[in-house]
PAKOLTOR-299995 format. One record per residue (C-alpha): residue number from 1; residue in one letter; x, y, z. Coordinates in Angstrom, 2 decimals, always signed. Example, Ala and Ser with C-alpha at 12.3 -4.5 7.8 and 13.67 -1.06 7.14 Angstrom:
PAKOLTOR-299995
<atom><k>1</k><r>A</r><u>+12.30</u><v>-4.50</v><w>+7.80</w></atom>
<atom><k>2</k><r>S</r><u>+13.67</u><v>-1.06</v><w>+7.14</w></atom>
end
This chain:
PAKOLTOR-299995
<atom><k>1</k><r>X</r><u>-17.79</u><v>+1.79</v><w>+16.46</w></atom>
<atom><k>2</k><r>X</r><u>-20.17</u><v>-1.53</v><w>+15.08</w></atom>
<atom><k>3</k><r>X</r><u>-18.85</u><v>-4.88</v><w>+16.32</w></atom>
<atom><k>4</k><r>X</r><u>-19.98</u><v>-6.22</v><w>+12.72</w></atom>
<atom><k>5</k><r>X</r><u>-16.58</u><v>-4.68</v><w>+11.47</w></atom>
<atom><k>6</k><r>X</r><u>-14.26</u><v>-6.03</v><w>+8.72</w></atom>
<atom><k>7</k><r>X</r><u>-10.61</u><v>-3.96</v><w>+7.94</w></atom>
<atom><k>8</k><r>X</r><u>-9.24</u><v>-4.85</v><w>+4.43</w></atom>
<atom><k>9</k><r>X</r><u>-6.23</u><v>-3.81</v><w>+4.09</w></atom>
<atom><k>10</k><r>X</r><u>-3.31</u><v>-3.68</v><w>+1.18</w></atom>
<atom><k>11</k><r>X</r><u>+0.39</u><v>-3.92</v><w>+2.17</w></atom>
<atom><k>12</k><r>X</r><u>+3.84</u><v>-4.20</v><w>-0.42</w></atom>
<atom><k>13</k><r>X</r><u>+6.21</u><v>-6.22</v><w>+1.45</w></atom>
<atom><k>14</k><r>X</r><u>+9.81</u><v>-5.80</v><w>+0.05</w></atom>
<atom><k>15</k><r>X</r><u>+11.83</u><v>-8.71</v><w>+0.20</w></atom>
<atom><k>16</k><r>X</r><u>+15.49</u><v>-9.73</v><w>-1.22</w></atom>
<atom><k>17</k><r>X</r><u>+14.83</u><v>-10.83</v><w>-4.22</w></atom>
<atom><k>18</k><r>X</r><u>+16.75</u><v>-14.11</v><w>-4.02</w></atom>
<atom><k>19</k><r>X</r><u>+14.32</u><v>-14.88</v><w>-0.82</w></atom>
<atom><k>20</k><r>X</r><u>+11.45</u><v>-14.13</v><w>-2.50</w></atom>
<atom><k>21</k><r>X</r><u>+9.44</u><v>-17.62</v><w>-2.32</w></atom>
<atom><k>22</k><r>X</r><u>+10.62</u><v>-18.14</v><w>+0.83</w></atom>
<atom><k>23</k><r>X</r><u>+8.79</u><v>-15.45</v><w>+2.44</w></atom>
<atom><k>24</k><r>X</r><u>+5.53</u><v>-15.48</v><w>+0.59</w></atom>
<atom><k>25</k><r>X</r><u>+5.39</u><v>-18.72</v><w>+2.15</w></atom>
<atom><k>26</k><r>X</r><u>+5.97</u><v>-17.41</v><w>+5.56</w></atom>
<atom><k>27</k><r>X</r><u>+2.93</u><v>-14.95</v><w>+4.89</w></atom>
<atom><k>28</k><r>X</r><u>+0.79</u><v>-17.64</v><w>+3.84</w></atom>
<atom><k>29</k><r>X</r><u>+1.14</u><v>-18.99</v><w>+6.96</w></atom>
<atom><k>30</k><r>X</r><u>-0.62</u><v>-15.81</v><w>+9.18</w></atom>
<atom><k>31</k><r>X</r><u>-4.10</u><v>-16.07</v><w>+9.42</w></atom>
<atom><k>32</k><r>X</r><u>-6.08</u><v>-13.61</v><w>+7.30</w></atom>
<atom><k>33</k><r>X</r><u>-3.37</u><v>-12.73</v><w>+4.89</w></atom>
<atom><k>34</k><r>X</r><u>-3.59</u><v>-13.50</v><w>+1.24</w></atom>
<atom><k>35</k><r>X</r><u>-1.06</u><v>-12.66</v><w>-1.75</w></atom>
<atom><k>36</k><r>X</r><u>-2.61</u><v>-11.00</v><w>-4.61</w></atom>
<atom><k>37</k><r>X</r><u>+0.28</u><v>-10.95</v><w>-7.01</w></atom>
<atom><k>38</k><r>X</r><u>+4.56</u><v>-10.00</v><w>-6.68</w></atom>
<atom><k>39</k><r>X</r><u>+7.54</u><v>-9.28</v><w>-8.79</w></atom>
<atom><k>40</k><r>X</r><u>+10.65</u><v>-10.47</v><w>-9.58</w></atom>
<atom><k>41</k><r>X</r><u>+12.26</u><v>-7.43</v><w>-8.07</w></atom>
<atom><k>42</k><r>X</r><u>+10.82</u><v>-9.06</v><w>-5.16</w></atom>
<atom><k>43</k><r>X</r><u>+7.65</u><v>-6.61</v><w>-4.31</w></atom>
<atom><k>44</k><r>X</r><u>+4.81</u><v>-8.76</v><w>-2.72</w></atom>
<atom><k>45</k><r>X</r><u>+1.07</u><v>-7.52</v><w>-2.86</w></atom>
<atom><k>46</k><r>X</r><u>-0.87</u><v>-8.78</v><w>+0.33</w></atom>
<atom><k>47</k><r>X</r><u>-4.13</u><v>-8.19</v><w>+1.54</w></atom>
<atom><k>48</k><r>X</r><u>-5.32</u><v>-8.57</v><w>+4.81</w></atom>
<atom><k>49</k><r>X</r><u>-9.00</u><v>-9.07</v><w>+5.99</w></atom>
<atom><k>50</k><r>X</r><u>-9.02</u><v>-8.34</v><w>+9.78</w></atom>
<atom><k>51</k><r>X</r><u>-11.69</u><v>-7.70</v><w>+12.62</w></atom>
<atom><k>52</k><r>X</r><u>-10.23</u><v>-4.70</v><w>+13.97</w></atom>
<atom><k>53</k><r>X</r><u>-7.26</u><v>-2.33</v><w>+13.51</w></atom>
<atom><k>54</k><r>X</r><u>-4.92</u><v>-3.81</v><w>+15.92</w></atom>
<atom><k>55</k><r>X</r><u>-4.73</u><v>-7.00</v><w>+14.29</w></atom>
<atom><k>56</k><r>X</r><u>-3.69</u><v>-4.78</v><w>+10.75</w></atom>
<atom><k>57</k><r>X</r><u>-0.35</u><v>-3.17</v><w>+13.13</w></atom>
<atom><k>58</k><r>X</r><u>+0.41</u><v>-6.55</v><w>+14.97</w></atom>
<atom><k>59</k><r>X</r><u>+0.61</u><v>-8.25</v><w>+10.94</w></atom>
<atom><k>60</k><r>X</r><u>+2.44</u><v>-5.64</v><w>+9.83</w></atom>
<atom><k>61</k><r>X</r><u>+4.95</u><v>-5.87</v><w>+12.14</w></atom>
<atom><k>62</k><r>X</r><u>+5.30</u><v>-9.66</v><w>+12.51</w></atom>
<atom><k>63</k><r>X</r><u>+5.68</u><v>-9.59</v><w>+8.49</w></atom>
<atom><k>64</k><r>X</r><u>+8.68</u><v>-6.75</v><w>+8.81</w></atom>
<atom><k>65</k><r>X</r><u>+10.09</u><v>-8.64</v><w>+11.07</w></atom>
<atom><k>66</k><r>X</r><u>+10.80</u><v>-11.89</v><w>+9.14</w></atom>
<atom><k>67</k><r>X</r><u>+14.28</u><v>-12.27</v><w>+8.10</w></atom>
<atom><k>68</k><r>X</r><u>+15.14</u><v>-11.16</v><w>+5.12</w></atom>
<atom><k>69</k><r>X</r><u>+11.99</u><v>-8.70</v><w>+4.80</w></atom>
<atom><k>70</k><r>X</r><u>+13.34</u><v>-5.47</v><w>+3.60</w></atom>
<atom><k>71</k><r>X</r><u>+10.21</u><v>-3.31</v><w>+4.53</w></atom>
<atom><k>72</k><r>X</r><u>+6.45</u><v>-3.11</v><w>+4.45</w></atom>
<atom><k>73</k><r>X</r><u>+4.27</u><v>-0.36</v><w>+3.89</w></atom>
<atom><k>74</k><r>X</r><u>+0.17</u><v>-0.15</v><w>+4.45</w></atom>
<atom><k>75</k><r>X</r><u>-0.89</u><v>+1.31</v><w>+1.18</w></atom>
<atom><k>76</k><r>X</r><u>-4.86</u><v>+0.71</v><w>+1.59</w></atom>
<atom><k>77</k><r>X</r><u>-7.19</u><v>+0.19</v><w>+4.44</w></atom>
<atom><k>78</k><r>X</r><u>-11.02</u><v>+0.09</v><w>+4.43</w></atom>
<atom><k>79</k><r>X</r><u>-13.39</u><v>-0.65</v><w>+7.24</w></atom>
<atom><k>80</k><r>X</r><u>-16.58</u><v>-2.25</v><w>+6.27</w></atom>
<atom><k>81</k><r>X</r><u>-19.25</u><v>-2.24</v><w>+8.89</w></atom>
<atom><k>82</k><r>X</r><u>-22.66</u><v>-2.95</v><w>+9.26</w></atom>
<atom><k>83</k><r>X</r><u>-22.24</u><v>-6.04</v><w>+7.32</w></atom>
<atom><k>84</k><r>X</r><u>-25.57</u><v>-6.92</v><w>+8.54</w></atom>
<atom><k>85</k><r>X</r><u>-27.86</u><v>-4.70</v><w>+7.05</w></atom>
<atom><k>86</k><r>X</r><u>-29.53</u><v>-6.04</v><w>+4.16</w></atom>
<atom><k>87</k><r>X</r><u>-31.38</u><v>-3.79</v><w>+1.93</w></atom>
<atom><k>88</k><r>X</r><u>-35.26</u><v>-4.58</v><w>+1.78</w></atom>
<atom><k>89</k><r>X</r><u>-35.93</u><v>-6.83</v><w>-1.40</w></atom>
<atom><k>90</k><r>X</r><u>-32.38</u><v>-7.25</v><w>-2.56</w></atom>
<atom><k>91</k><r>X</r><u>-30.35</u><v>-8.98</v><w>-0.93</w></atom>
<atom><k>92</k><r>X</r><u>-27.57</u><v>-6.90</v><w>-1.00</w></atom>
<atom><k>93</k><r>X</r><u>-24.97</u><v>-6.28</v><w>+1.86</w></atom>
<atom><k>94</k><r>X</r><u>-23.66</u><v>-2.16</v><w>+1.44</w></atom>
<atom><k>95</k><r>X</r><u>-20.58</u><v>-0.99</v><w>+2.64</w></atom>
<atom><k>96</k><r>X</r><u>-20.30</u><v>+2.26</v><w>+4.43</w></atom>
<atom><k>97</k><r>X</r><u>-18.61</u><v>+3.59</v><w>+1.30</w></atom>
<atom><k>98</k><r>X</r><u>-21.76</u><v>+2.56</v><w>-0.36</w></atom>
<atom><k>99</k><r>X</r><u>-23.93</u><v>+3.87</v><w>+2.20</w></atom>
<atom><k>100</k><r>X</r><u>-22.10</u><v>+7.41</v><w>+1.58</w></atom>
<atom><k>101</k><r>X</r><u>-22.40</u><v>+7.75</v><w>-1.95</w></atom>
end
Protein backbone atom coordinates (compact mmCIF):
# COMPACT_ATOMS: atom_id res chain seq x y z
CA UNK A 1 0.00 0.00 0.00
CA UNK A 2 1.78 3.80 -0.99
CA UNK A 3 1.38 6.37 1.79
CA UNK A 4 0.93 8.98 -1.21
CA UNK A 5 -2.77 7.67 -1.35
CA UNK A 6 -5.94 9.67 -2.17
CA UNK A 7 -9.71 7.68 -2.00
CA UNK A 8 -12.39 9.61 -4.01
CA UNK A 9 -15.32 8.49 -3.38
CA UNK A 10 -19.21 9.11 -4.60
CA UNK A 11 -22.10 8.64 -2.11
CA UNK A 12 -26.29 9.50 -2.70
CA UNK A 13 -27.48 10.52 0.58
CA UNK A 14 -31.34 10.28 0.81
CA UNK A 15 -32.88 12.75 2.82
CA UNK A 16 -36.71 13.87 3.56
CA UNK A 17 -37.33 16.01 1.17
CA UNK A 18 -38.74 18.82 3.32
CA UNK A 19 -35.12 18.64 5.22
CA UNK A 20 -33.31 18.79 2.33
CA UNK A 21 -31.17 22.16 2.86
CA UNK A 22 -30.84 21.45 6.16
CA UNK A 23 -28.70 18.54 5.77
CA UNK A 24 -26.56 19.51 2.85
CA UNK A 25 -25.53 22.00 5.24
CA UNK A 26 -24.68 19.53 7.86
CA UNK A 27 -22.41 17.75 5.14
CA UNK A 28 -20.74 20.82 4.30
CA UNK A 29 -19.62 20.96 7.52
CA UNK A 30 -17.30 17.38 7.50
CA UNK A 31 -14.05 17.86 6.30
CA UNK A 32 -13.36 16.49 2.82
CA UNK A 33 -16.89 16.26 1.66
CA UNK A 34 -18.21 18.27 -1.20
CA UNK A 35 -21.84 18.30 -2.91
CA UNK A 36 -21.80 17.89 -6.53
CA UNK A 37 -25.43 18.42 -7.32
CA UNK A 38 -29.21 17.03 -5.55
CA UNK A 39 -32.86 16.83 -6.29
CA UNK A 40 -35.91 17.92 -5.20
CA UNK A 41 -36.93 14.42 -4.33
CA UNK A 42 -34.26 15.05 -1.95
CA UNK A 43 -31.22 12.76 -3.46
CA UNK A 44 -27.83 14.46 -2.58
CA UNK A 45 -24.61 13.71 -4.74
CA UNK A 46 -21.40 13.94 -2.46
CA UNK A 47 -17.99 13.26 -3.06
CA UNK A 48 -15.49 12.59 -0.71
CA UNK A 49 -11.63 12.98 -1.12
CA UNK A 50 -10.03 10.98 1.76
CA UNK A 51 -6.46 9.63 2.77
CA UNK A 52 -7.41 6.23 3.45
CA UNK A 53 -10.45 3.91 3.49
CA UNK A 54 -11.41 4.23 7.03
CA UNK A 55 -12.05 7.75 6.87
CA UNK A 56 -14.67 6.83 3.59
CA UNK A 57 -16.77 4.19 6.43
CA UNK A 58 -16.41 6.63 9.47
CA UNK A 59 -18.20 9.60 6.81
CA UNK A 60 -20.52 7.39 5.74
CA UNK A 61 -21.76 6.57 8.82
CA UNK A 62 -21.64 9.94 10.62
CA UNK A 63 -23.72 11.25 7.41
CA UNK A 64 -26.49 8.21 7.96
CA UNK A 65 -26.65 9.05 11.11
CA UNK A 66 -27.88 12.69 10.95
CA UNK A 67 -31.44 13.09 11.70
CA UNK A 68 -33.57 13.01 9.19
CA UNK A 69 -31.06 11.13 6.71
CA UNK A 70 -33.02 8.41 5.15
CA UNK A 71 -29.96 6.36 3.83
CA UNK A 72 -26.62 6.54 2.08
CA UNK A 73 -25.10 4.37 -0.29
CA UNK A 74 -21.20 4.36 -1.65
CA UNK A 75 -21.75 4.23 -5.34
CA UNK A 76 -17.96 5.02 -6.48
CA UNK A 77 -14.59 4.72 -4.92
CA UNK A 78 -11.15 5.17 -6.53
CA UNK A 79 -7.75 5.09 -4.93
CA UNK A 80 -5.18 7.22 -6.54
CA UNK A 81 -1.66 6.53 -5.50
CA UNK A 82 1.62 7.38 -6.40
CA UNK A 83 0.64 10.90 -6.73
CA UNK A 84 4.22 11.61 -6.83
CA UNK A 85 5.48 10.27 -9.83
CA UNK A 86 5.83 12.68 -12.48
CA UNK A 87 6.38 11.52 -15.92
CA UNK A 88 9.86 12.67 -17.42
CA UNK A 89 9.26 15.94 -19.55
CA UNK A 90 5.60 16.41 -18.86
CA UNK A 91 4.60 17.27 -16.02
CA UNK A 92 1.91 15.10 -15.63
CA UNK A 93 0.76 13.29 -12.36
CA UNK A 94 -0.90 9.47 -13.61
CA UNK A 95 -3.24 7.68 -11.70
CA UNK A 96 -2.96 3.99 -11.25
CA UNK A 97 -5.93 3.69 -13.61
CA UNK A 98 -3.73 5.52 -15.97
CA UNK A 99 -0.77 3.60 -15.23
CA UNK A 100 -2.94 0.36 -16.21
CA UNK A 101 -4.22 1.30 -19.40
Amino acid sequence: MSLNEVHISSLVVHVAPQHLEAIKAQITLFDNAEIYGDSPEGKVVVVLETENQGFITDTIEAINNLPNVLSTVLVYHQIESGLNDVEPNTGKQQSQLEDEA
